[in-house]
N, C-alpha and C positions, 0 to 999 in steps of 0.2 A: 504494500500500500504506500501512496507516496507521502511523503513528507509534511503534517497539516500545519499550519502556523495561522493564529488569531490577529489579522492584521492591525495594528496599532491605529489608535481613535483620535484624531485631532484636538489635543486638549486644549487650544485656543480661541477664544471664541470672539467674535469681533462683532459688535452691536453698534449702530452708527445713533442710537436715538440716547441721548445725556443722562435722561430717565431710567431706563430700562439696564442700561453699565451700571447705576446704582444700585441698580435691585437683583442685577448679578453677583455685585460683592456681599451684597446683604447676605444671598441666598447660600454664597458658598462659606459663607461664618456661620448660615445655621447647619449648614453640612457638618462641617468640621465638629461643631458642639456636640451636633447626634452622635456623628459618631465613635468619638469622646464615651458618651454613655454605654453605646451600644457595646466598643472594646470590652469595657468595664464588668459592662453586666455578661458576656462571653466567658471573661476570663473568669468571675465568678465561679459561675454556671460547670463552666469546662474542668476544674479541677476535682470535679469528683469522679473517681473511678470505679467500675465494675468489676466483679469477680466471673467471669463466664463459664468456667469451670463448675460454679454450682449446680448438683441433683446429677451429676453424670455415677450411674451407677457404677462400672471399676475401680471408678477412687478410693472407695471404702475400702477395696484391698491393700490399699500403698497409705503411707505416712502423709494423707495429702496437708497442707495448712493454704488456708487462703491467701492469695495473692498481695504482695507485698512490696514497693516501688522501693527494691533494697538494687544498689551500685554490684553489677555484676564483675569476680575478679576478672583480670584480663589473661586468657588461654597462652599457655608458653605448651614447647615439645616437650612431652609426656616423657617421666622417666620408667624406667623396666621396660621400656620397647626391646622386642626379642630382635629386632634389625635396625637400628638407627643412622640414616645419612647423614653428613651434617653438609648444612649447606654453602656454598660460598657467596661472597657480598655484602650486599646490602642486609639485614636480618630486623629490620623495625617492626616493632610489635602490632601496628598497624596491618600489615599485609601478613604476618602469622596470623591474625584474628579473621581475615574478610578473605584474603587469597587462595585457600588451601580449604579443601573436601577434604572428608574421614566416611569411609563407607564400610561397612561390616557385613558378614554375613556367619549363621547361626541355625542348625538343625534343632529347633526348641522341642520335639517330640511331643507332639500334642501341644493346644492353649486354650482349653473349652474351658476349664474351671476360671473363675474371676482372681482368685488368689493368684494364679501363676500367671496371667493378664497382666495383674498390678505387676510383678515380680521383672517380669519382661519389659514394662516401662521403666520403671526403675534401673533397670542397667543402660537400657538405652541412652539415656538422659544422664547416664553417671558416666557411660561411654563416650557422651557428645558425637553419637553418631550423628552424621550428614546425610546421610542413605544408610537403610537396613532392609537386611533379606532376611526373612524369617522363615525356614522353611518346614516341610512336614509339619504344617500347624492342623491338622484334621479337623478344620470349620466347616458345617454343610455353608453353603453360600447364603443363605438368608442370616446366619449369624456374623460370618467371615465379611459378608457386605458392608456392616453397621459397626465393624471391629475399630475398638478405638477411637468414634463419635465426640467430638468437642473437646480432645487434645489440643490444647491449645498451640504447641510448641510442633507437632506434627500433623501431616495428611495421610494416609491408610490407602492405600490400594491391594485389595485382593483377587485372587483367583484361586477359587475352590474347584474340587471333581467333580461334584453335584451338588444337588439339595437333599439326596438321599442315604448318601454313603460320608460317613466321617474317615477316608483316608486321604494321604498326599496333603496337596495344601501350602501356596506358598503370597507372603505378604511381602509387597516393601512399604517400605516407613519413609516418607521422604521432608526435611524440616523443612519448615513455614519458606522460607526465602527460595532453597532448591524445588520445591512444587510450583513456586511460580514460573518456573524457566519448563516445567515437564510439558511433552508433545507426543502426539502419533502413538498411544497405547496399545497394544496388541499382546497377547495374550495366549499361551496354551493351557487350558483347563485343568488346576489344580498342579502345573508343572510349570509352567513357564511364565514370565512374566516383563516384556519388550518396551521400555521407554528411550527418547531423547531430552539430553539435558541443550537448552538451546543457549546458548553466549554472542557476543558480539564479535568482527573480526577480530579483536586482539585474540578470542581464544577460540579455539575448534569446537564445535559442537562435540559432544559425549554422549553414546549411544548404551546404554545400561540393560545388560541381559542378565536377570534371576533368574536361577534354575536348578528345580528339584526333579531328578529322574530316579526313578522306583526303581526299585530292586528284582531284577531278575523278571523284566515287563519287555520284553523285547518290539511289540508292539507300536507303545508309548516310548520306548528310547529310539525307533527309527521315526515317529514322529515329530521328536524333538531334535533329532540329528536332521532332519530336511530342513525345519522351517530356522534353526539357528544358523544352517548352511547360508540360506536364501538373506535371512537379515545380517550376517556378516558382510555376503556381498553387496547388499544394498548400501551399509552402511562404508565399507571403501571406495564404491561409487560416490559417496557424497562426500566424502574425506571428514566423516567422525572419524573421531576416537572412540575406542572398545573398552568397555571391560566386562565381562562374563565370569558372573562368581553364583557360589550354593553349594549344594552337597548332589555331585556327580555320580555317586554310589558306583568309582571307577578305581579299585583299589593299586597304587602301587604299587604292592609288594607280590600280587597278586601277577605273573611274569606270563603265565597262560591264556588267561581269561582275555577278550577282547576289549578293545577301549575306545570304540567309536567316537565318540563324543572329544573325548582329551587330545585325540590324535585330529582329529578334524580342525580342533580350533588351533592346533599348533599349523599344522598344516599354512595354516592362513597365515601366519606369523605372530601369530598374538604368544606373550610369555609367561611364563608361569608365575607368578611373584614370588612364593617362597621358594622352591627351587633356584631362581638367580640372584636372588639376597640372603639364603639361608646357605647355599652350599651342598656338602657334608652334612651339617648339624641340622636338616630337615626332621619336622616334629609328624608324628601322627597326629589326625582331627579326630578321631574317633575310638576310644575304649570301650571294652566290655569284660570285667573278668579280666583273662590273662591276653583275649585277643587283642587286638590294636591295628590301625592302620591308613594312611593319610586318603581318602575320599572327597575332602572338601576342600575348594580350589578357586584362585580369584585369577584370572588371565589377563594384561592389559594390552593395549598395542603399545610401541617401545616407544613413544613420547610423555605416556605417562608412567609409563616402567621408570625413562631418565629422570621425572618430575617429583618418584616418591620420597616423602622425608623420614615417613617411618613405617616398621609393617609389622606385625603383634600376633600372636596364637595364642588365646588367653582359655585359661579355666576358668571356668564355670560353676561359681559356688552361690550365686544368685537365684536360679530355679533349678529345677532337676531334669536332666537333660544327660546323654552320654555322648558329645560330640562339645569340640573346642569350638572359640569364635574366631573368626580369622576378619583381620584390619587392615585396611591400609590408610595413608594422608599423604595428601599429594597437592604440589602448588597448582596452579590455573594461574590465567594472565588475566582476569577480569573480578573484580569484585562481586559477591555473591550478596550482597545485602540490598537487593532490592525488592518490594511488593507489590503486586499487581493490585491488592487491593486497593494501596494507597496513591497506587498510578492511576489507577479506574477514576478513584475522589476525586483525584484532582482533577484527571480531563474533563468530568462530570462537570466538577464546580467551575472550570474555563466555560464550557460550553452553555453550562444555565446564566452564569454570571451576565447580569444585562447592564449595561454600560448605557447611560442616556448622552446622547448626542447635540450638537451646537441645534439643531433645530429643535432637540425635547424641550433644551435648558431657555430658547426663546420662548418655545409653546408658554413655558411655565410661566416665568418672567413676566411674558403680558398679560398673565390671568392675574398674576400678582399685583399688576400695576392697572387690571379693570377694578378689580377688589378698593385699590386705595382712592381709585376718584369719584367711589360711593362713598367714602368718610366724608361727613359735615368738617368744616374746619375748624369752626370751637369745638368741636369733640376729640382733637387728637391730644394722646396722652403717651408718652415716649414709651411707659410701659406696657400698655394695653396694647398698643400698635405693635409693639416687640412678641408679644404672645400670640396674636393674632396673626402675623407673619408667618411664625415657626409652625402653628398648625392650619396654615391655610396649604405651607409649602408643602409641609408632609402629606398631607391630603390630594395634593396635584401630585406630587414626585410618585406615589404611591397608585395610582391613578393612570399613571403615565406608564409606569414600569407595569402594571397588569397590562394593561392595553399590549405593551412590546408580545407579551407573556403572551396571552390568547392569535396575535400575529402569527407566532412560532409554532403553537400546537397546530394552529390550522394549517400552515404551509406541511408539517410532520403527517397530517393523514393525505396519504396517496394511494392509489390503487397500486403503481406500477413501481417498484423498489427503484428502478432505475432512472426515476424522478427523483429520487433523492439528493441532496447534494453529500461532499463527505463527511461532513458536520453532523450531518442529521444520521446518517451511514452508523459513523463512531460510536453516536450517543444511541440509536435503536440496538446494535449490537452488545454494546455495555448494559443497556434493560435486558437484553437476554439471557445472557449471564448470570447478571444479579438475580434474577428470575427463578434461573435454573438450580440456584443456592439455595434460594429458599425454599424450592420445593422439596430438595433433599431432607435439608436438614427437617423439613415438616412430614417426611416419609419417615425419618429416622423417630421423630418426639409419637408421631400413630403406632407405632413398631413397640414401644417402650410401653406407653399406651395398655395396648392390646396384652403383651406381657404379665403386666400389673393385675390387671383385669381376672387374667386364666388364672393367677399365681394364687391371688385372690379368693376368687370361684371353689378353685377345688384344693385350697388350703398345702399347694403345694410350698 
């Protein structure tokens, strides 16, 4: 879309009648007073905060406490990293905090119960994951859909097997700023799970494949072998970046068994992370007993292989689980802190914002100036005149801007889209959106709803 720019208003305004110049400068000192008030009472108004977290059911599992406008510390490189690069240059705390993704992935072995829900937020969040795979979460999809609702700090994307069978199952977690950059979702049912993270030229698009393949499914592993073929090459066609991680259920040590999957994405060039930062001293993901053996695997293409600063295989003493988490953090050339929602605001607020014009500020002027040659002249009193100005203006300014207002909506209903200008384009598109939130989230509060209702009912 091309480029929109709100052209700039003439803020001069040139009145040839002696009269009417006076009741311009009147009229913009009663401007100025309003809005003098209007700040005031804003700022007032504006400093109370909300908690939005409240009544969300899995909280009650975790230590939640209500929201608190406390100075967050500033994030340095983590120590106990099992692989640490260090890096050369420039190192300001600045671009450690905004430059650099942490993406994780984790076979959680089940997440139905709320306890190990909470448990599962909880390390994320202690993680300061950027992106999490969560896999083998056995949600049927009407639960796995609504998983993790009014997180404030994250957005939830699932894909379950079905609505009938609680196996397989894989979530990512993606935080508030990297969801805004997320594209082109695509999905294989309960295994797989296909986004785009989108950047500016300074830095390549990032192409994120989660992926849980089942054991011993040959079916569902050459399914998932075609269609991660197909969006790899898609994606060097477009010149992303890759990274392809989860629990491949493709054992190492296992020197017989076929490894379709592992070999296909090497194939491509993509590299293994802990294999060329670990060496020799490579960890198994996976324990049971006396077996052991590494299955779970993050692949990158080699710019951001060069890019990583640290990479982690961490135990798991937070829920119960028999598989390691595997991390990595890596710089980008683009700062990550931006929001769509507060991008949407703003162009909102550009495009609602009505700006009155040298011929409003006339219109006004001479209603102002018919008003004072109905005053008798022994009735004028500096302050009554002064009060009756301010609200005769407000009344016209007020008056003047609806009028703009009702212009706008009318020219907005058309039959044919392509009657639209871009302005109008931007803004019906941003209502759809906002739209489409609400209906969610008012899918999600019916679901809850209904819940409460049954739980109720039959005293479960």
């Amino acid at each position: 879309m091309a480029e929109m720019r709100i052209g700039d208003i003439d803020k001069e305004i040139i009145i040839s009648n002696t009269m009417t110049t006076a009741m311009m400068d009147i009229l913009q000192e009663i401007q100025l007073d309003t809005a003098e008030k209007v700040t005031e009472a804003t700022t007032e108004i504006g400093t109370k905060e909300t908690d939005p977290m409240t009544g969300v059911e899995w909280l009650d599992a975790i230590n939640w406490q209500p929201y608190q406008n406390t100075k967050i510390k500033e994030e340095g490189i983590e120590e106990g990293d099992h692989i640490t690069k260090k890096l050369l240059g420039n190192n300001n705390q600045k671009q450690k905090q905004n430059n650099n993704i942490k993406i994780g992935t984790i076979n959680v072995r089940e997440m139905n119960e709320t306890k190990k829900q909470g448990e599962i937020r909880n390390f994320i969040e202690k993680e300061k994951w950027d992106i999490g795979i969560l896999n083998e979460t056995k949600l049927k999809e009407s639960k796995g859909n609504h998983m993790y609702k009014g997180w404030e700090k994250y957005e939830c994307i699932n894909s379950s097997y079905n609505n009938e069978n609680t196996k397989n199952g894989i979530i990512i977690l993606l935080k508030k700023n990297i969801n805004d950059r997320k594209y082109k979702i695509e999905k294989i049912c309960g295994h797989v799970i296909k986004l785009d993270i989108l950047f500016s030229e300074k830095q390549k698009n990032i192409r994120i494949i989660g992926l849980y393949n089942p054991t011993d499914d040959k079916t569902s592993t050459e399914n998932i072998f075609k269609q991660i073929n197909s969006w790899i090459n898609e994606a060097t066609n477009l010149d992303h970046e890759i990274i392809i991680l989860g629990d491949f259920n493709e054992s190492t040590k296992n020197k017989k068994k076929r490894k379709p999957l592992t070999k296909m994405i090497k194939n491509h060039g993509l590299q293994d992370v802990h294999e060329c930062l670990a060496g020799k001293d490579m960890l198994d993901t996976w324990e049971s007993g006396k077996n052991s053996s590494r299955i779970d695997f993050i692949f990158t293409s080699e710019h951001i292989l060069d890019s990583i600063i640290s990479h982690k295989i961490l135990d798991i003493e937070d829920f119960e689980t028999d598989h390691k988490a595997l991390t990595i953090k890596f710089r980008i050339k683009e700062n990550t802190n931006t929001s769509k929602k507060k991008l949407f605001t703003k162009i909102k607020k550009e495009l609602n914002f009505i700006k009155l014009g040298a011929e409003d500020w006339d219109d006004i002027a001479g209603k102002v100036e018919e008003q004072l040659t109905t005053i008798e002249e022994g009735k004028i009193n500096r302050e009554k005149i002064w009060d009756f100005l301010v609200k005769f203006y407000e009344k016209e300014r007020k008056e003047k801007i609806q009028e703009i207002k009702n212009t706008k909506k009318e020219a907005m209903i058309k039959d044919d889209p392509n009657d639209m200008t871009d302005t109008e384009k931007i803004k019906d598109l941003i209502d759809k959106y906002e739209n489409l939130e609400k209906i969610n989230t008012l899918e999600h509060e019916i679901i809850k709803l209904v819940d409460k209702v049954i739980r109720t009912k039959w005293n479960l």
